[in-house]
C-alpha positions as CSV (number, residue, x, y, z in Angstrom):
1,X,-71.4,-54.9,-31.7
2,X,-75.0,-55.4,-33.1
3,X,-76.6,-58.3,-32.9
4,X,-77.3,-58.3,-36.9
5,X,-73.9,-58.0,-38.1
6,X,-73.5,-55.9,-41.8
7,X,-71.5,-58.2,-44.6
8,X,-68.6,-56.7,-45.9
9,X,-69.0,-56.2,-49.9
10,X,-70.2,-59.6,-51.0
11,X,-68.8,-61.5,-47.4
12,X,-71.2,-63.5,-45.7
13,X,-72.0,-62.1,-42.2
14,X,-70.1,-63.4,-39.5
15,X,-71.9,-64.8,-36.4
16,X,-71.6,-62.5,-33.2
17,X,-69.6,-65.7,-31.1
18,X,-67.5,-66.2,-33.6
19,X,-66.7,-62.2,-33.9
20,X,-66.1,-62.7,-29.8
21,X,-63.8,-65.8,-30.4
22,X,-62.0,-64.5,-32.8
23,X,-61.2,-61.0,-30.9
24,X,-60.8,-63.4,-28.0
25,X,-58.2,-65.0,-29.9
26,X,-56.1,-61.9,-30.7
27,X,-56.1,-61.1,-27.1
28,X,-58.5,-58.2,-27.6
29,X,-60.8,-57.9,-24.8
30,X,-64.4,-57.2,-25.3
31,X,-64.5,-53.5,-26.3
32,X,-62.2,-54.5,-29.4
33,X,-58.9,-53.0,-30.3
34,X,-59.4,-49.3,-30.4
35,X,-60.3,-49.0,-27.0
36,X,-56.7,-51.3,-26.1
37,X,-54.8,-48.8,-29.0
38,X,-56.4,-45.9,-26.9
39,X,-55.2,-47.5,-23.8
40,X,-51.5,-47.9,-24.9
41,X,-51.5,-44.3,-26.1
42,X,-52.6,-42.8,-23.0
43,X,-49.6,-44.7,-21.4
44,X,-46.8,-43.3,-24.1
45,X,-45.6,-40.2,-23.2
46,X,-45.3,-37.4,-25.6
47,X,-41.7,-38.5,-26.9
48,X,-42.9,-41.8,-27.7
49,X,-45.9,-40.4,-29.4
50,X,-43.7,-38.4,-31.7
51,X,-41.4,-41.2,-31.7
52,X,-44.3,-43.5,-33.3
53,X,-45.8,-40.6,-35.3
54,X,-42.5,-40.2,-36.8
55,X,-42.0,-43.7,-37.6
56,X,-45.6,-44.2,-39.1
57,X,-44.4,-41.6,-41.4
58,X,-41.6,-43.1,-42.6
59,X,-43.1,-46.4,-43.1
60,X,-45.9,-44.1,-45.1
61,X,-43.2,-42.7,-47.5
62,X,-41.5,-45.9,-47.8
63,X,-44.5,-47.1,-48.9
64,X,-45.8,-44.4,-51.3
65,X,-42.0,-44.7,-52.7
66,X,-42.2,-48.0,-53.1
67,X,-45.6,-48.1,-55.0
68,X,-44.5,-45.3,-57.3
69,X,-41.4,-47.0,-58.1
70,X,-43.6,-50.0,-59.2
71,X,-46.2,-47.7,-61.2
72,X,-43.4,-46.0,-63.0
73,X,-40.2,-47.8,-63.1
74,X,-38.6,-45.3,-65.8
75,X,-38.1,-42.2,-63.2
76,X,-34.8,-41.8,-62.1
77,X,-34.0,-41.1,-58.5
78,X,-35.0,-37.4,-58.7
79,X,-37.8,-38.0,-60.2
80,X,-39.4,-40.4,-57.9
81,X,-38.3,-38.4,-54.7
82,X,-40.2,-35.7,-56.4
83,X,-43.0,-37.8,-56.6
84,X,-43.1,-39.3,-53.5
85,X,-42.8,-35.6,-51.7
86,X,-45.7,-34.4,-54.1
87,X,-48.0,-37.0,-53.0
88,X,-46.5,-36.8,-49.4
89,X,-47.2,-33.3,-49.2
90,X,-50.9,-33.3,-50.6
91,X,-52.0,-36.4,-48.5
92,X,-52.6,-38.2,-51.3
């Protein structure tokens, strides 16, 4: 991390200890979370990779269903799983 931390949109900057403390707090170690989710990843084998791939994208689809549902709540079932498999297909 730089010592001169960059504000999020309009966010005050946060102080470098208090970035430490709080990562501390999570029970991230000092290289930060990607380099624990690239850790756990090197330890799943490739079943549990597709196992979690395939449950991200579920949780994805539930999620784009569930926002278009909210958008347009006239479709009728067809409908929205059309929608939902447009927008699931493209990447939307």
């Amino acid at each position: 991390m730089s010592a001169d931390p960059v504000p999020c949109q309009g966010q005050p900057p946060v102080a470098p200890d208090l970035t430490a403390a709080a990562r501390a707090e999570r029970g991230h170690g000092p290289e930060g979370p990607d380099a624990q989710m690239a850790r756990v990843l090197r330890a799943m084998t490739p079943a549990q990779k597709l196992e979690t791939a395939c449950g991200l994208w579920r949780l994805a689809r539930l999620m784009v269903r569930a926002g278009e549902l909210r958008r347009h709540p006239e479709l009728d079932e067809a409908a929205l799983e059309r929608r939902v498999a447009e927008i699931m297909s493209r990447g939307r």
